[in-house]
Every structure is written in C-alpha cells, then in structure tokens.
The first five atom37 places (N, CA, C, CB, O) and aatype in JSON, in Angstrom:
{
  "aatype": [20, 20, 20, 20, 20, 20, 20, 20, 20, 20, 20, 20, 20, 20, 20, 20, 20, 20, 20, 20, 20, 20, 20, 20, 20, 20, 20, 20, 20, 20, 20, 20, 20, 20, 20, 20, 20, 20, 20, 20, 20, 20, 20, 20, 20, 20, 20, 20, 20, 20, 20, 20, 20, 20, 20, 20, 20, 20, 20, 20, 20, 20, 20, 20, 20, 20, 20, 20, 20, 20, 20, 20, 20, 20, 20, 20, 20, 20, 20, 20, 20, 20, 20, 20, 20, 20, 20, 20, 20, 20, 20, 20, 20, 20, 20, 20, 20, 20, 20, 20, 20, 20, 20, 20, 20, 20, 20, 20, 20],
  "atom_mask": [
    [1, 1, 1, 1, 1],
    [1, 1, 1, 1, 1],
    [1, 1, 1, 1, 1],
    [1, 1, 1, 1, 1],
    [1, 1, 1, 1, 1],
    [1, 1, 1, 1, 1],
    [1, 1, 1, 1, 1],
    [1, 1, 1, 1, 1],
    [1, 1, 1, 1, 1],
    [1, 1, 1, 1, 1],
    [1, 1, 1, 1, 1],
    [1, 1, 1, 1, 1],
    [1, 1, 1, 1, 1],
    [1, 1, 1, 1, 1],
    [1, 1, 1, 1, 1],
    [1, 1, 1, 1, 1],
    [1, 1, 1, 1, 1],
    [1, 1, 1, 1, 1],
    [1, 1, 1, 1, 1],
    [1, 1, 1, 1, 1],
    [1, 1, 1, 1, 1],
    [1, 1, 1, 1, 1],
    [1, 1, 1, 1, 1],
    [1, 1, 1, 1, 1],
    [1, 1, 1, 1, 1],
    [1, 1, 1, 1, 1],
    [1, 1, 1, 1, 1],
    [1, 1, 1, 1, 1],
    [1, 1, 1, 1, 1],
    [1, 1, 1, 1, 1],
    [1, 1, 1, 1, 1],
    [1, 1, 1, 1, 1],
    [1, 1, 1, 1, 1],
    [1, 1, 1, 1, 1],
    [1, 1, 1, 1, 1],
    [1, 1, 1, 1, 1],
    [1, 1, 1, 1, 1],
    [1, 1, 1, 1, 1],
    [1, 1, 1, 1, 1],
    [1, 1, 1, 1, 1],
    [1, 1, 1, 1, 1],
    [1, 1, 1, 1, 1],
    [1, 1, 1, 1, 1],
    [1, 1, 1, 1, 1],
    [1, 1, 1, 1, 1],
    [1, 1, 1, 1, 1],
    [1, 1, 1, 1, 1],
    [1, 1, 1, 1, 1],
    [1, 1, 1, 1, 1],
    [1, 1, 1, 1, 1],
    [1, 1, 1, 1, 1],
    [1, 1, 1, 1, 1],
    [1, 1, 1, 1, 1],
    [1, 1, 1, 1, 1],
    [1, 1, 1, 1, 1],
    [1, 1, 1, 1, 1],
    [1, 1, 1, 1, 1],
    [1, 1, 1, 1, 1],
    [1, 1, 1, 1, 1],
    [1, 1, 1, 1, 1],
    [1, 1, 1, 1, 1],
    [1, 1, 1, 1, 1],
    [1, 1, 1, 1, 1],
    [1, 1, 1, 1, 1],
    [1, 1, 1, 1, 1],
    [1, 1, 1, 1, 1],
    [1, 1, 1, 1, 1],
    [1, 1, 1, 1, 1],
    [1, 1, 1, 1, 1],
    [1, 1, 1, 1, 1],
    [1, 1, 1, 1, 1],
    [1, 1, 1, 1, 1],
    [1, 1, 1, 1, 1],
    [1, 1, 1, 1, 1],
    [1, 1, 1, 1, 1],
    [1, 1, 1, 1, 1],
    [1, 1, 1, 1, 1],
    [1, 1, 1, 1, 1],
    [1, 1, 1, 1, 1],
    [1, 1, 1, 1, 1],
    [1, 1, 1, 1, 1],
    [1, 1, 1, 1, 1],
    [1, 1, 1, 1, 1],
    [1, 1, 1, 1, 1],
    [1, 1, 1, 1, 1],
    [1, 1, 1, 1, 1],
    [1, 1, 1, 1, 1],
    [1, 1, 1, 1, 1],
    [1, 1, 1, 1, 1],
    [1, 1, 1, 1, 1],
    [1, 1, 1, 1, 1],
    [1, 1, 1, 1, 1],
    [1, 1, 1, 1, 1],
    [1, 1, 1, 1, 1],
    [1, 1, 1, 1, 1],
    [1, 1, 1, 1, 1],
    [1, 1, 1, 1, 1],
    [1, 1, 1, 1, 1],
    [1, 1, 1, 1, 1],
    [1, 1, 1, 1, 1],
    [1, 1, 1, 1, 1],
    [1, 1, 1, 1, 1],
    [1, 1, 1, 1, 1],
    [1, 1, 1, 1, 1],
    [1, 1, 1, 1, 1],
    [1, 1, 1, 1, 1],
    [1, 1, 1, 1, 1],
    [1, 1, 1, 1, 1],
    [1, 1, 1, 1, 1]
  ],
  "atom_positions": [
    [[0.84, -1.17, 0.0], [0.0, 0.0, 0.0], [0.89, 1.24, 0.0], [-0.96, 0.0, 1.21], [1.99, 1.32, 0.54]],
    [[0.34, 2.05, -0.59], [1.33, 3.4, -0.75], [0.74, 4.47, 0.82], [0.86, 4.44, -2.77], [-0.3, 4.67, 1.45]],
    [[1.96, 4.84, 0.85], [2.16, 5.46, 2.3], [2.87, 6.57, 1.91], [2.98, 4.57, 3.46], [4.03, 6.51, 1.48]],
    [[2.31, 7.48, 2.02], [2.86, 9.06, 1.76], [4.24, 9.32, 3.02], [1.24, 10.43, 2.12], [5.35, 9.77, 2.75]],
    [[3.66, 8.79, 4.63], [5.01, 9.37, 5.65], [5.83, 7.9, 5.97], [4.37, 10.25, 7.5], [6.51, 7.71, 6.98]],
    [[5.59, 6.84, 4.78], [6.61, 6.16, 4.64], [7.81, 6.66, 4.12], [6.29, 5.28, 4.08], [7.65, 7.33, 3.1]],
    [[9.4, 6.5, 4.67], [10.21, 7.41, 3.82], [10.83, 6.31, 2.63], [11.52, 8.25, 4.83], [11.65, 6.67, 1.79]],
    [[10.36, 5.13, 2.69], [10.67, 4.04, 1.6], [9.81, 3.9, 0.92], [10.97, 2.83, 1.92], [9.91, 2.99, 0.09]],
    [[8.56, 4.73, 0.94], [7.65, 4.75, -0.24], [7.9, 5.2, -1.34], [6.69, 5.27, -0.07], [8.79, 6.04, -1.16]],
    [[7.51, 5.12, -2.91], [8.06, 5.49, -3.79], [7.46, 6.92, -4.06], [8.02, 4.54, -4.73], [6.98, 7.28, -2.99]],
    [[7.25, 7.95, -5.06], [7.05, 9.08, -4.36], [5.5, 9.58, -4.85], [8.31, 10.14, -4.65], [4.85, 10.48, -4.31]],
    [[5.05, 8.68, -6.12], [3.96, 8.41, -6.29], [3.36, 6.84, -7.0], [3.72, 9.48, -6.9], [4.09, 5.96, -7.46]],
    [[1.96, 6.8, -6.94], [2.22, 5.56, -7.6], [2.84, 5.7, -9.01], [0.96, 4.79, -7.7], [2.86, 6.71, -9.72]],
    [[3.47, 4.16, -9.33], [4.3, 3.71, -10.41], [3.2, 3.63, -11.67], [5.08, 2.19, -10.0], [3.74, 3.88, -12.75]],
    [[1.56, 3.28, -11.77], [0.69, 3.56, -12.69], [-0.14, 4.08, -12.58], [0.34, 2.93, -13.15], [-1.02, 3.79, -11.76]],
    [[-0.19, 5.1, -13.44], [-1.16, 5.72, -13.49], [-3.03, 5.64, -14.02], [-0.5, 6.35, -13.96], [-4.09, 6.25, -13.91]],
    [[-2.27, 4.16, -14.76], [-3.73, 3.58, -15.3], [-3.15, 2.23, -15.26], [-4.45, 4.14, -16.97], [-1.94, 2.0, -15.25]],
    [[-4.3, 1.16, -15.25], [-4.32, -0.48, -15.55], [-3.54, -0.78, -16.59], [-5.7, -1.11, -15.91], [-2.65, -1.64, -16.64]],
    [[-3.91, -0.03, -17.44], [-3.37, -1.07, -19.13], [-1.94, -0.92, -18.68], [-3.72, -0.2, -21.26], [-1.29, -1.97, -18.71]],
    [[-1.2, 0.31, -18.2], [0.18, 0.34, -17.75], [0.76, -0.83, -17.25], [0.33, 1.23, -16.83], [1.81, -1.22, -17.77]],
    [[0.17, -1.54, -16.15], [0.58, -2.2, -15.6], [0.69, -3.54, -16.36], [0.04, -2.07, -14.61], [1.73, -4.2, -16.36]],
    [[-0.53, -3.94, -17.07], [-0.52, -4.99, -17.89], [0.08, -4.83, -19.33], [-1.81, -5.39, -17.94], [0.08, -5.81, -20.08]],
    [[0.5, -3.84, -19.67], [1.69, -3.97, -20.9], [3.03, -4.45, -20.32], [2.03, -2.43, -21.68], [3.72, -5.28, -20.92]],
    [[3.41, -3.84, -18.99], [4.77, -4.1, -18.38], [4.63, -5.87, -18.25], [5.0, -3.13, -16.67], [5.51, -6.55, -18.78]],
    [[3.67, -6.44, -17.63], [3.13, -7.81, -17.2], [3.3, -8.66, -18.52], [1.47, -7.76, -16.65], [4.02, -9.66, -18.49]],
    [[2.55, -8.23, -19.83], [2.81, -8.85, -21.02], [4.14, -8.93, -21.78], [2.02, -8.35, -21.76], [4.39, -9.79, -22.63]],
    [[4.91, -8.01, -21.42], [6.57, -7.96, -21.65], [7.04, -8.69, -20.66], [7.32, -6.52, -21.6], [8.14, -9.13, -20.98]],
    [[6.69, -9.06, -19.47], [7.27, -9.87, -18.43], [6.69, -11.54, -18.99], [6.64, -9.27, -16.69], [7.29, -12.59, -18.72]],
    [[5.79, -11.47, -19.56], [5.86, -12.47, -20.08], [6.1, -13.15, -21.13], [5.35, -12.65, -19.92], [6.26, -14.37, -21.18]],
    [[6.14, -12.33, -22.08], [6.46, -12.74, -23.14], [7.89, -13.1, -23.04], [6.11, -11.88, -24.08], [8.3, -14.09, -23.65]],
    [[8.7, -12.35, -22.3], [10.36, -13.12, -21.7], [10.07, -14.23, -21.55], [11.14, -12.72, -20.22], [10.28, -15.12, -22.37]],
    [[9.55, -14.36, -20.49], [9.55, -15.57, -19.87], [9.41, -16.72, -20.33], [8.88, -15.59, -19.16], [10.04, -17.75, -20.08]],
    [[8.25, -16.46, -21.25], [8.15, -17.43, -22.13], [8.87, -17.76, -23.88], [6.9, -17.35, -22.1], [8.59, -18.4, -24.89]],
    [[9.91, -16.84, -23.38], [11.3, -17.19, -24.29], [10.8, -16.57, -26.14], [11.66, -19.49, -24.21], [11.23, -17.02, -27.2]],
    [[9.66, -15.33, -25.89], [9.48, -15.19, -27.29], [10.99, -14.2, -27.68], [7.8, -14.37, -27.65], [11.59, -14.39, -28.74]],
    [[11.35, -13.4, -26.88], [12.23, -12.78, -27.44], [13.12, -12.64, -25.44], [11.48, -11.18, -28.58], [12.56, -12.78, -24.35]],
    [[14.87, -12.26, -25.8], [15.43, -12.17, -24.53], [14.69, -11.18, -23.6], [16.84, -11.82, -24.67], [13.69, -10.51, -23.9]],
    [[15.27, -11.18, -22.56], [15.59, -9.86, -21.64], [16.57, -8.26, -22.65], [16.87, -10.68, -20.12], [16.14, -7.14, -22.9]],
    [[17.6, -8.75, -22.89], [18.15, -8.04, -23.63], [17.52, -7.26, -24.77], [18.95, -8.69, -23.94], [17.37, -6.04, -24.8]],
    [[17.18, -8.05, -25.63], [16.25, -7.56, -26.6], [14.85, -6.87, -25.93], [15.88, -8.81, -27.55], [14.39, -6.01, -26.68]],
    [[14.3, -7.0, -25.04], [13.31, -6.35, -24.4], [13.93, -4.48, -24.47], [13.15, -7.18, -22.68], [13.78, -3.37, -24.99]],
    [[14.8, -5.46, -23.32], [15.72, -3.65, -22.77], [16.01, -2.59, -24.16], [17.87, -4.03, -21.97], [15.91, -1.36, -24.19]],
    [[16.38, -3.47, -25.2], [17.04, -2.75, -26.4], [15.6, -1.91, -27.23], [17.94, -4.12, -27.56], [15.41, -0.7, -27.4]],
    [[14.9, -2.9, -27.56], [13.58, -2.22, -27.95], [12.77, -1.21, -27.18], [12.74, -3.16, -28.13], [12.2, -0.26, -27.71]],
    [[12.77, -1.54, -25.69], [12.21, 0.0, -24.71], [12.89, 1.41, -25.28], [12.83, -0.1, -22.79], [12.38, 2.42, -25.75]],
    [[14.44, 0.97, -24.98], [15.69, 1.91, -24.95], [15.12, 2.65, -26.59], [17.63, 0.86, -24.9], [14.61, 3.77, -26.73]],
    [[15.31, 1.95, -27.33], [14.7, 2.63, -28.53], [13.69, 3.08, -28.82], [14.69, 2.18, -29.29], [13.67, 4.05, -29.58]],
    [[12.52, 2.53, -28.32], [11.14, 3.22, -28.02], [11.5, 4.42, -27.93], [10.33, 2.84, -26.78], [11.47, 5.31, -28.78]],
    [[11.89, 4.42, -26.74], [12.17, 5.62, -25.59], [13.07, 6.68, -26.05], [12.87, 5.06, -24.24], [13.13, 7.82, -25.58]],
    [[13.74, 6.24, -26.97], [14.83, 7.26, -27.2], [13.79, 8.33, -28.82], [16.81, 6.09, -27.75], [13.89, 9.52, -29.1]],
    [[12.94, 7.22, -29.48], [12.17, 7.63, -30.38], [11.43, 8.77, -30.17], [11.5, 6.78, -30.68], [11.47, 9.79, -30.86]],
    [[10.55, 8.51, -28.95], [9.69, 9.28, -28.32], [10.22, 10.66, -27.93], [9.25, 8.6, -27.23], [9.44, 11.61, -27.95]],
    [[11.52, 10.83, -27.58], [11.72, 11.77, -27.02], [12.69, 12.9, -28.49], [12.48, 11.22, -25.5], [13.05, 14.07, -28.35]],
    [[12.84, 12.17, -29.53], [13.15, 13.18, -30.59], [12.19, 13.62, -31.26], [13.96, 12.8, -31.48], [12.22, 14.6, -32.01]],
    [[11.12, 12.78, -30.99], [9.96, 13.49, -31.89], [9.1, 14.69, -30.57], [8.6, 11.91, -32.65], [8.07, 15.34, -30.72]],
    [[9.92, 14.6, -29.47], [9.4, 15.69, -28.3], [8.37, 15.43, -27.83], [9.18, 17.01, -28.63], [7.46, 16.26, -27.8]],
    [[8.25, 14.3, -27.36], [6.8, 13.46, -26.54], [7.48, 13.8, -24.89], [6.57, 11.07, -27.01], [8.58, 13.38, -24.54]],
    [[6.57, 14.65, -24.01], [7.45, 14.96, -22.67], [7.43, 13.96, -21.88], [7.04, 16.09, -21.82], [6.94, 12.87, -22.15]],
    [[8.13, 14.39, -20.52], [8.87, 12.56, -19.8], [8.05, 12.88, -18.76], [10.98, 12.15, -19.23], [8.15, 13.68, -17.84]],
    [[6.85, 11.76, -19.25], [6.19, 11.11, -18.49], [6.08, 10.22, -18.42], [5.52, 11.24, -18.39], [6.85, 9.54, -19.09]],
    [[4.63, 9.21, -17.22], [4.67, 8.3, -17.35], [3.77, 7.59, -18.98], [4.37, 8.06, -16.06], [3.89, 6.44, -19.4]],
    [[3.11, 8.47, -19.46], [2.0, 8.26, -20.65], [3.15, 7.77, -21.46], [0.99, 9.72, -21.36], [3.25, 6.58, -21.76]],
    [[4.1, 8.77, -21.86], [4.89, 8.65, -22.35], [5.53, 7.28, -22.57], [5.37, 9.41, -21.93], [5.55, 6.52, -23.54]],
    [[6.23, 7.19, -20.87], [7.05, 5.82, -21.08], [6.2, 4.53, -21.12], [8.1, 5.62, -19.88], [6.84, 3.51, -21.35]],
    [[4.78, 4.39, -20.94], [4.19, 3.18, -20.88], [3.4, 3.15, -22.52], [3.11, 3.11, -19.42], [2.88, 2.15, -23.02]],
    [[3.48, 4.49, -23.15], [3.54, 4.32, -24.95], [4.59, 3.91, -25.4], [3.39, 5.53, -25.82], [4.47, 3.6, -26.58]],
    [[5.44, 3.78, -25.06], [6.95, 3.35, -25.29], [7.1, 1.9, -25.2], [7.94, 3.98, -24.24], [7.64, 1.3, -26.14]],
    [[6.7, 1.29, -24.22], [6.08, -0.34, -23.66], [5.61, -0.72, -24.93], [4.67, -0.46, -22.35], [6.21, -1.42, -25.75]],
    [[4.6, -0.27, -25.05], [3.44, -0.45, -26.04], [4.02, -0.92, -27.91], [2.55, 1.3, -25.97], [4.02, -1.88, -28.67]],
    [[4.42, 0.53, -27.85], [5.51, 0.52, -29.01], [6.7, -0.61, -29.07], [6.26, 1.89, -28.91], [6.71, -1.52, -29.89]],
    [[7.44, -0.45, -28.3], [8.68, -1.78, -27.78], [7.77, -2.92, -28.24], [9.18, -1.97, -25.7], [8.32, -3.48, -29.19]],
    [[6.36, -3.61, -27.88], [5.79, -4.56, -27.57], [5.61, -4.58, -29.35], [4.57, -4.48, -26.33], [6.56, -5.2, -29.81]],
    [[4.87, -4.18, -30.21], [4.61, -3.84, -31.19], [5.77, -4.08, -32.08], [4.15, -2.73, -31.08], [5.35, -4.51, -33.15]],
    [[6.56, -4.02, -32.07], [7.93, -4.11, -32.35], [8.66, -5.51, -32.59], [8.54, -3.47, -31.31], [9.09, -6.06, -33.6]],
    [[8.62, -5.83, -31.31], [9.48, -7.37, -30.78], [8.76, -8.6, -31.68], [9.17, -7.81, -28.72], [9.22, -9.57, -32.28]],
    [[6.72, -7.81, -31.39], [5.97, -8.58, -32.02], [6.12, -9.47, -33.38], [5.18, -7.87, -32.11], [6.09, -10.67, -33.67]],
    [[6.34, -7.9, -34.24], [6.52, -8.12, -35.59], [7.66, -8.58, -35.74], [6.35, -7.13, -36.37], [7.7, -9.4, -36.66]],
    [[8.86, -8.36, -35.11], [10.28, -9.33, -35.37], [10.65, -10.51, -34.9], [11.34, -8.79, -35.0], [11.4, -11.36, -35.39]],
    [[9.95, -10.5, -33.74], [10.24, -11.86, -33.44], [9.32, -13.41, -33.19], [10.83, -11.6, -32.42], [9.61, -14.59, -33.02]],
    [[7.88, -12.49, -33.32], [7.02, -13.67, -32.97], [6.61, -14.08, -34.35], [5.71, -13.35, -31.95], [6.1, -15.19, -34.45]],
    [[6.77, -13.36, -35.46], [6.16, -13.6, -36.8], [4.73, -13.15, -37.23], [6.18, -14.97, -36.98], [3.81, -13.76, -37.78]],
    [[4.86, -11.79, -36.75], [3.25, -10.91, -36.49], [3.88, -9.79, -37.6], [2.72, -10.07, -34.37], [4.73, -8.91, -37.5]],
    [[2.9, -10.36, -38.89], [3.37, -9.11, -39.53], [2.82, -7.94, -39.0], [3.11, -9.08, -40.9], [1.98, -8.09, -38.11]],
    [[3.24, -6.34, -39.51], [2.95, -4.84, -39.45], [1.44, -5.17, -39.7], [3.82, -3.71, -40.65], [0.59, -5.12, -38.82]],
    [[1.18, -5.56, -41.21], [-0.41, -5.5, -41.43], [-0.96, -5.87, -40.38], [-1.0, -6.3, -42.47], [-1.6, -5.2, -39.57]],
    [[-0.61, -7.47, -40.39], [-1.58, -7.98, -39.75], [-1.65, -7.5, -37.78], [-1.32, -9.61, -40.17], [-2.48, -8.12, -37.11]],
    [[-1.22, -6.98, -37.44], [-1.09, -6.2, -36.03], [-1.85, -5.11, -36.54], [0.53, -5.76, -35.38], [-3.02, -5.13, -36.17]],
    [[-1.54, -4.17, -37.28], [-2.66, -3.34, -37.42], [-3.91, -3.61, -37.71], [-2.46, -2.63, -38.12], [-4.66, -2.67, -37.44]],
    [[-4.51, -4.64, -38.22], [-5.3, -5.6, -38.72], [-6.03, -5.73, -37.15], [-4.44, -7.0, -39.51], [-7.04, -5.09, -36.88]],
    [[-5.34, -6.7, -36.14], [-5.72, -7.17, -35.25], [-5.91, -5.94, -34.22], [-4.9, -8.24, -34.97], [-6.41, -6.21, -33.13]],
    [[-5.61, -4.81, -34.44], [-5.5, -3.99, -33.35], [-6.92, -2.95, -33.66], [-3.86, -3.21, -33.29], [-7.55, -2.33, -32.8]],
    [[-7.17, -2.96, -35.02], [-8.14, -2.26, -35.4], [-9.69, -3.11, -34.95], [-7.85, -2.0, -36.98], [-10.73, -2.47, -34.81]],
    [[-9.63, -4.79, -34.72], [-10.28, -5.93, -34.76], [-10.69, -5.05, -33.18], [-9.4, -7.67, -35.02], [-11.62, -4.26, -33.02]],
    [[-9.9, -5.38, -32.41], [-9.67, -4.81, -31.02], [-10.61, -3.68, -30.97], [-8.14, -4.34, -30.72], [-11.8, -3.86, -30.73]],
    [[-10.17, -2.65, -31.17], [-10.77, -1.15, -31.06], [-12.14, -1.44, -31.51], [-9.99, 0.11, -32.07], [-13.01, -0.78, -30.93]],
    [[-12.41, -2.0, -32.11], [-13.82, -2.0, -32.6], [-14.96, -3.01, -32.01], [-13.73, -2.26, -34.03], [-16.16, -2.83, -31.79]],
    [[-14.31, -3.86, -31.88], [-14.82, -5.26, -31.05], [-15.15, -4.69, -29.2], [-13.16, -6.75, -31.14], [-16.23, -4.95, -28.67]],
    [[-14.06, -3.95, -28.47], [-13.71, -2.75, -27.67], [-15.22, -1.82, -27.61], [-12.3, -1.85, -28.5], [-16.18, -2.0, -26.87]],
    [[-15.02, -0.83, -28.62], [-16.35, 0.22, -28.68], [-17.77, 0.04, -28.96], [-16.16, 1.08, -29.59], [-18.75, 0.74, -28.71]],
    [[-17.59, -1.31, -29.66], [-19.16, -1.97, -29.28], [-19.35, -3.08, -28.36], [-19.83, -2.55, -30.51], [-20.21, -3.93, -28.59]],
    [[-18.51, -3.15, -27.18], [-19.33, -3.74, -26.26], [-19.74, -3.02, -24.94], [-18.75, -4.87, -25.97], [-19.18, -1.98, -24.58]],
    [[-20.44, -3.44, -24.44], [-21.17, -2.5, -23.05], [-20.19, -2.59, -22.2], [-22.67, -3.07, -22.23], [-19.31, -3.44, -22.27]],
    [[-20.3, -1.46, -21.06], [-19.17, -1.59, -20.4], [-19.83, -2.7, -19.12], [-18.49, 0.04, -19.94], [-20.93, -2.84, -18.58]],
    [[-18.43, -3.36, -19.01], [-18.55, -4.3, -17.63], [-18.95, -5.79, -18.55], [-20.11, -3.64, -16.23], [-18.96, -6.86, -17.95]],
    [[-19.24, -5.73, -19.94], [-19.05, -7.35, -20.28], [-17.73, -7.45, -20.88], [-20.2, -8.02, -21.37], [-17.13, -6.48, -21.33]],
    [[-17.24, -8.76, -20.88], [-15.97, -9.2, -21.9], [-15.93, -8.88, -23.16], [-15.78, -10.54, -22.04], [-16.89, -9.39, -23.73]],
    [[-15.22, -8.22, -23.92], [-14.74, -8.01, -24.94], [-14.37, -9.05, -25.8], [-13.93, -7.34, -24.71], [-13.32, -9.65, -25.62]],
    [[-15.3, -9.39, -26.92], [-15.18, -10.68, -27.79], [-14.44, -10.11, -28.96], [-16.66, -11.41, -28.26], [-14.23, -8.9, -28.88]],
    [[-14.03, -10.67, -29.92], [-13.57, -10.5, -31.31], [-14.29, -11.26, -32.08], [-12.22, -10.78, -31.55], [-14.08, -11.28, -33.3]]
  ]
}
C-alpha cells in the first residue's frame, strides 16, 4: 500500500492507469516465455524511448508506458512472426470489437 510518511515509499504511484501495468506484465511475459530475450526487451524499450523523445513526446509516465506499447509492437513483428499488417489488422479488430461492447461485459472479437 502506498504510504505518503513512509520514507521508503516510492514518491507516487508507479501507474497511473491499468493497461500500464498490464503492458509491463505482457513484456514480463512474453520473456519468460522465451518469445524474445531480456536483452532484446531492454534494447527495444531503450529505442522506443529514445524515439519518443526526438519526436518531443514529454517525460512522463504516458509517455514511457507508450513506449512499452511501441517496444511490444515491435518485438511482435520481429520476433514472434506478427506481420505490421496484420497487427494493425488485429488492433483495429480490437478497437472496434472494444467500442461496441457495453461496459462491464468481456470483450469478444
């Protein structure tokens, strides 16, 4: 639990929204489950991140958990065998499948 007159508390929370947490969780797993290294994780953030900030996206957390996102998007198409189309394909499937369902049921495709 976050504790403001803890002095080992961190200084706010680490997400600011859910999906944050579960992009970091889906990169923790997708390691794990050996689709692409640790290394290659780190390398694709690092580049995310370094992307984001020449095109002048400010340092936040929106920022760095679009960066996740992006990194994830990335590794996808190189290493799992997810083409560009077809991720945009599936992501558009998403968004739409997403905006027509009611809120509080599961999201089908």
């Amino acid at each position: 639990m976050f504790r403001p007159d803890d002095p080992l508390a961190p200084p706010k929370p680490v997400f600011d929204e859910p999906w944050q947490a579960q992009a970091l969780a889906l990169a923790d797993a997708t390691v794990q489950a050996g689709l692409f290294t640790a290394t290659e994780w780190a390398e694709a953030l690092g580049a995310a991140l370094k992307e984001a900030e020449a095109q002048g996206a400010p340092d936040t957390l929106e920022t760095y958990y679009t960066a996740v996102v992006s990194a994830l998007e990335k590794l996808s198409e190189e290493q799992a065998g997810i083409s560009r189309q077809e991720r945009i394909r599936r992501r558009a499937d998403w968004e739409a499948a997403y905006r027509r369902t009611p809120h509080g049921k599961p999201v089908e495709l």
